[in-house]
C-alpha positions as CSV (number, residue, x, y, z in Angstrom):
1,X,-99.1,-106.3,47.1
2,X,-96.7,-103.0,47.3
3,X,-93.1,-103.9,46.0
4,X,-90.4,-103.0,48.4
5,X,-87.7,-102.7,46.2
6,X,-87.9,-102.5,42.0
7,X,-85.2,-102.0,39.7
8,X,-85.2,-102.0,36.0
9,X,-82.8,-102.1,33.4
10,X,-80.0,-101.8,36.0
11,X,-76.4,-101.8,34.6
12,X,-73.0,-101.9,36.1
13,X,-69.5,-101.9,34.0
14,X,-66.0,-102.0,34.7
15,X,-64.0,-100.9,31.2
16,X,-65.2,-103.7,29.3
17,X,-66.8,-106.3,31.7
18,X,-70.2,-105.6,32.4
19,X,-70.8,-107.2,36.0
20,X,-75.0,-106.3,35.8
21,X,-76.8,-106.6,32.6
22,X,-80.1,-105.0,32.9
23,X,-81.4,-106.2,36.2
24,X,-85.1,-106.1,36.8
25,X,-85.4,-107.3,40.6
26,X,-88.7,-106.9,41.8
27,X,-89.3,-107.8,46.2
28,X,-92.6,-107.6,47.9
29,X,-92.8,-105.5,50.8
30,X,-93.0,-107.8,54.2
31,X,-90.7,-110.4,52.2
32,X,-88.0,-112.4,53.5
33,X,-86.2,-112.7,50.2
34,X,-83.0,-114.1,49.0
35,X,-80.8,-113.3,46.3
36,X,-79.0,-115.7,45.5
37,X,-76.1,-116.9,42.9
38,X,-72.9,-118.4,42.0
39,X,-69.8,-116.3,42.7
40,X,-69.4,-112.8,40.0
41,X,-73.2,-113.4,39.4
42,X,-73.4,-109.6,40.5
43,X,-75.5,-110.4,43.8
44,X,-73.1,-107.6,45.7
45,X,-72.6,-105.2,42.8
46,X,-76.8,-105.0,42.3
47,X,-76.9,-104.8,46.1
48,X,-74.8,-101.8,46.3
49,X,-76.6,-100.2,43.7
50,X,-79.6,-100.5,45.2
51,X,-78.9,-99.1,48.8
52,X,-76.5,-96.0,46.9
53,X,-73.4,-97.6,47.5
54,X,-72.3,-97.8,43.9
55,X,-74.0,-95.3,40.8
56,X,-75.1,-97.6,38.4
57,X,-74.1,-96.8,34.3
58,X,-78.0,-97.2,33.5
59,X,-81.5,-98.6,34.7
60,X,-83.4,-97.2,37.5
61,X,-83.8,-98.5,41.5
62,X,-86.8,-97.6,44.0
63,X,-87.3,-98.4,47.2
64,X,-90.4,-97.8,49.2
65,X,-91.3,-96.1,45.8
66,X,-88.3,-93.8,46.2
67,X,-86.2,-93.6,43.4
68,X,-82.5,-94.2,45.2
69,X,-80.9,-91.7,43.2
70,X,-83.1,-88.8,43.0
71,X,-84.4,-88.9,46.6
72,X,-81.3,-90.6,48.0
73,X,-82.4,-89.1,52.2
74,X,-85.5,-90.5,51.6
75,X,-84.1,-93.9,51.0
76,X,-81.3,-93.8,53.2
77,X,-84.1,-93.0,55.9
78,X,-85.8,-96.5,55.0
79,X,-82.9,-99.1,54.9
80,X,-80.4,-100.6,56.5
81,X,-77.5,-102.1,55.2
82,X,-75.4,-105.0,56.5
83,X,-72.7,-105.1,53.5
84,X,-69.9,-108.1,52.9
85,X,-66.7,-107.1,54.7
86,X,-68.6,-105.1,57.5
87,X,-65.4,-102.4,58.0
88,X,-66.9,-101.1,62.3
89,X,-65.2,-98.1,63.9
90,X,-62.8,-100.5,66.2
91,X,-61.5,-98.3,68.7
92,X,-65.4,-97.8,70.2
93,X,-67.1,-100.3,72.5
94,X,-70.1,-101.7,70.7
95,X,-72.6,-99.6,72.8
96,X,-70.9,-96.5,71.8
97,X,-70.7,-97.8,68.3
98,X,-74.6,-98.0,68.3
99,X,-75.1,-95.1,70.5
100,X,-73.2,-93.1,67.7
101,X,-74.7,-94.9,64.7
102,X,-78.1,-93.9,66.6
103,X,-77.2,-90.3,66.9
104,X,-76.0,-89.6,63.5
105,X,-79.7,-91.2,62.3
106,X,-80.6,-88.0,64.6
107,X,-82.4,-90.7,67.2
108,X,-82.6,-88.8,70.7
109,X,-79.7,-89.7,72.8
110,X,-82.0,-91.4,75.7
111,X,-84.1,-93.4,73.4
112,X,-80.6,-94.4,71.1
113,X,-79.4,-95.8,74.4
114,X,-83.2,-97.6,75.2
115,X,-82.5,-98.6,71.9
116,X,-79.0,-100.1,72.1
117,X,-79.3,-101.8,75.5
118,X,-82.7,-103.7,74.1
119,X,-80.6,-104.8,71.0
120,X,-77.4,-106.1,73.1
121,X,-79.2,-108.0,75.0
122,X,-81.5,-109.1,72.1
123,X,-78.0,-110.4,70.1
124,X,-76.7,-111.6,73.7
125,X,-73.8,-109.0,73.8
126,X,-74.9,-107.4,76.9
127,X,-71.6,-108.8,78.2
128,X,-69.4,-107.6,75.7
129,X,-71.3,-104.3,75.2
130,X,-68.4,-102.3,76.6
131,X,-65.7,-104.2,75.3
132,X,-64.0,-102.6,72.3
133,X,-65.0,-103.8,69.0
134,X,-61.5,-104.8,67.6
135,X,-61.5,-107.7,70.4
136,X,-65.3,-108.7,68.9
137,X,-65.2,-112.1,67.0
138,X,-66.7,-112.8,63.4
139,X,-69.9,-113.5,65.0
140,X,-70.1,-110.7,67.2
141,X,-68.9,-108.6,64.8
142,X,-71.7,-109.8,62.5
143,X,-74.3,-109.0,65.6
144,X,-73.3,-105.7,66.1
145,X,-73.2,-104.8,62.6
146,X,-77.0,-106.1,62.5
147,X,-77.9,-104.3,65.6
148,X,-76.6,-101.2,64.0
149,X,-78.5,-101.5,61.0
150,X,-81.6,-102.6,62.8
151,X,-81.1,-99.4,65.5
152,X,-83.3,-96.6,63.5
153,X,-85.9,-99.2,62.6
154,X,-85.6,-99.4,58.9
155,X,-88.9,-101.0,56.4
156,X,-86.2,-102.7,54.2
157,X,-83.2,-104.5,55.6
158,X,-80.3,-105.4,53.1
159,X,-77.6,-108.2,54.1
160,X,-74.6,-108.9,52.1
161,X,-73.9,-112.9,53.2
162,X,-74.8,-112.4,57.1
163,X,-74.0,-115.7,57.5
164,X,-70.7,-115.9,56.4
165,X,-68.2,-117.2,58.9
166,X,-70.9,-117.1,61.7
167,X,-71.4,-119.9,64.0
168,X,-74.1,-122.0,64.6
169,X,-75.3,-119.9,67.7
170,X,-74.6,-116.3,66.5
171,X,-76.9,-117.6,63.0
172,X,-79.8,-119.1,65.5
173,X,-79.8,-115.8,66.8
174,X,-79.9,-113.7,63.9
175,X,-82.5,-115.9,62.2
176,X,-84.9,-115.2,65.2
177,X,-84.3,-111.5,65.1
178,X,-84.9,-111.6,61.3
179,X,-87.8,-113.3,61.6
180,X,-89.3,-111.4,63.8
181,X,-88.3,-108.5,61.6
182,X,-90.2,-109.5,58.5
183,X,-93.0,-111.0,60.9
184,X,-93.5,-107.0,62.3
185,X,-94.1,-106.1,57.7
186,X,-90.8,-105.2,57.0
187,X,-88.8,-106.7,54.5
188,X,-85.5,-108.6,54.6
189,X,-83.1,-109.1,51.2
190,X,-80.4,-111.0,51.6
191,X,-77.8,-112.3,49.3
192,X,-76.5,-116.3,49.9
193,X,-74.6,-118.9,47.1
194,X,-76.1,-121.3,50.4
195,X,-79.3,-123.0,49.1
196,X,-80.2,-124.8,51.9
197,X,-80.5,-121.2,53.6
198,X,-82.2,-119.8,51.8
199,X,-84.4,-122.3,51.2
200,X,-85.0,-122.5,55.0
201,X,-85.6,-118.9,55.4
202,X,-87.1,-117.2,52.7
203,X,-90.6,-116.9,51.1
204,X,-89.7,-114.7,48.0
205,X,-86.2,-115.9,45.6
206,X,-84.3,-114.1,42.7
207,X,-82.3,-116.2,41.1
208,X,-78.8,-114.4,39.6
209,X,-76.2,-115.3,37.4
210,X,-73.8,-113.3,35.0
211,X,-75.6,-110.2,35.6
212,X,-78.8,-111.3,34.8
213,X,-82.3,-112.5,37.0
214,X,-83.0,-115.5,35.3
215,X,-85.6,-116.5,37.7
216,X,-87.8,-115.4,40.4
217,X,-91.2,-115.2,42.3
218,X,-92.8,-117.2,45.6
219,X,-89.7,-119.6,47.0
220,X,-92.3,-122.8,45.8
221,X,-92.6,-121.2,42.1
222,X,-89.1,-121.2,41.7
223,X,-88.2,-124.3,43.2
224,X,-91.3,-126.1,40.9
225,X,-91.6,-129.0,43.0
226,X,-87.6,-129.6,43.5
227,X,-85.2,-128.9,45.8
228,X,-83.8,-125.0,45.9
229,X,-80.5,-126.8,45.1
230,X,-81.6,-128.4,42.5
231,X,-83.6,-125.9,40.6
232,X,-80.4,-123.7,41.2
233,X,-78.4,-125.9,39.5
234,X,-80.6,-126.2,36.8
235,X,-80.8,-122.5,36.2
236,X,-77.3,-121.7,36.5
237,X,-76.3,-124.5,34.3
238,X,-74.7,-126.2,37.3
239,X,-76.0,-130.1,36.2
240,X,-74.3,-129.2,32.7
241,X,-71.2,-128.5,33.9
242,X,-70.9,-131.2,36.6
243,X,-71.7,-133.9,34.0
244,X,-69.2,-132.5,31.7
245,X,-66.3,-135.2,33.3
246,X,-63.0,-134.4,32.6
247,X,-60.3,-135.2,36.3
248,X,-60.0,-138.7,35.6
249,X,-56.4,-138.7,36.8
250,X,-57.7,-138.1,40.3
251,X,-58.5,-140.3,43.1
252,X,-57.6,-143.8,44.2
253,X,-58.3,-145.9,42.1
254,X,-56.6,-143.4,39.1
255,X,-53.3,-144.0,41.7
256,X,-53.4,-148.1,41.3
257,X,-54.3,-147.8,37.5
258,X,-50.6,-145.8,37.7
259,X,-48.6,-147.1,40.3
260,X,-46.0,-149.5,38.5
261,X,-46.3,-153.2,39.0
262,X,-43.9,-155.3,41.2
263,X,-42.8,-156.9,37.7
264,X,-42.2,-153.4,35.6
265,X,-40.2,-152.3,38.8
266,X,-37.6,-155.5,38.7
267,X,-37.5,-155.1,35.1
268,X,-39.6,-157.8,34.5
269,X,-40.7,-158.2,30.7
């Protein structure tokens, strides 16, 4: 089996906090994999490494077998990137927002607008497809950001939480276009802190946390018989820390042990 993506050693610092530690993330190629971790684990920082976002301080990324820094058109050829806090040129209509995305790929002008009226209707925006994007909701936004990324048909698809914010429609129909994505042998890597997700989408997991992949391989090898949650927990150290107690003072029965008795409030001895 070919790896779509491999990284080793990959490092990321700001002054003196190092946000990736020497990441070795290895993905199959025609995976649906997720990365997933608590918040700061680095899921966004290695993400944006690995698609050229960000230059890391050290390690190495390839994709497709292209290394992403010394054959960066190459790369950028292969992918396509849905990133956290999709920022869309607001003032176009979303088909001229994919007819342009289409045409800087270099994707001739009638087969970028073949192209974009098969993916509006696909992410049922045909409706809104000549509607300005700033009037686009969260979900919509999320569609056309997809659709974009989808437009020059990439073999490796990165998504930054796609689901974030998106509602139970808009998320149906982004798991059936995904699905059919990694069903055609492409690849799909997206990051998620939602297990269940996950759990329910993907074949291949990394697991991530402070900086580091402390787990990862076939989703049923990393979950070893449990729940994604579950294992999750226990690789983070999330069971440790829930056990730990402490908040005693809160809830209702905490309010009775305090509330004053009838007797202390009269003065009562």
């Amino acid at each position: 089996m070919t790896d779509a993506v491999r990284t080793h050693g990959l490092v990321k610092r700001y002054g003196q906090q190092v946000a990736v530690a020497g990441v070795d993330l290895v993905v199959p190629a025609g995976s649906f994999a997720g990365l997933v971790g608590p918040n700061g684990a680095g899921k966004t920082t290695t993400l944006s490494m690995i698609t050229g976002l960000l230059r890391p301080d050290g390690g190495t990324a390839e994709v497709d077998g292209f290394h992403v820094w010394r054959d960066p058109v190459e790369v950028k050829a292969r992918i396509g990137v849905l990133p956290e806090g999709l920022r869309l040129f607001e003032r176009l209509s979303g088909r001229e927002l994919l007819v342009y995305a289409g045409r800087l790929r270099g994707i001739p002008k009638a087969e970028v607008e073949r192209r974009a009226s098969e993916l509006l209707a696909v992410m049922d925006l045909t409706g809104a497809a000549d509607k300005l994007v700033v009037d686009y909701s969260t979900g919509m936004r999320k569609k056309i950001g997809l659709a974009a990324a989808l437009l020059h048909n990439p073999s490796v698809l990165f998504l930054d939480e796609p689901f974030e914010g998106v509602d139970p429609v808009s998320a149906n129909t982004l798991t059936e276009v995904l699905r059919g994505f990694t069903a055609s042998g492409s690849t799909v890597i997206f990051s998620s802190h939602v297990m269940d997700l996950v759990e329910r989408l993907c074949d291949w997991v990394s697991v991530m946390n402070q900086g580091h992949i402390v787990a990862q391989g076939p989703l049923e090898q990393v979950r070893g018989g449990r729940s994604l949650n579950q294992a999750f927990l226990e690789l983070v150290g999330g069971t440790a820390h829930a056990r730990g107690g402490g908040l005693a003072w809160l809830g209702a029965k905490a309010r009775d042990l305090q509330r004053p008795t009838r007797a202390r409030d009269e003065g009562t001895p």
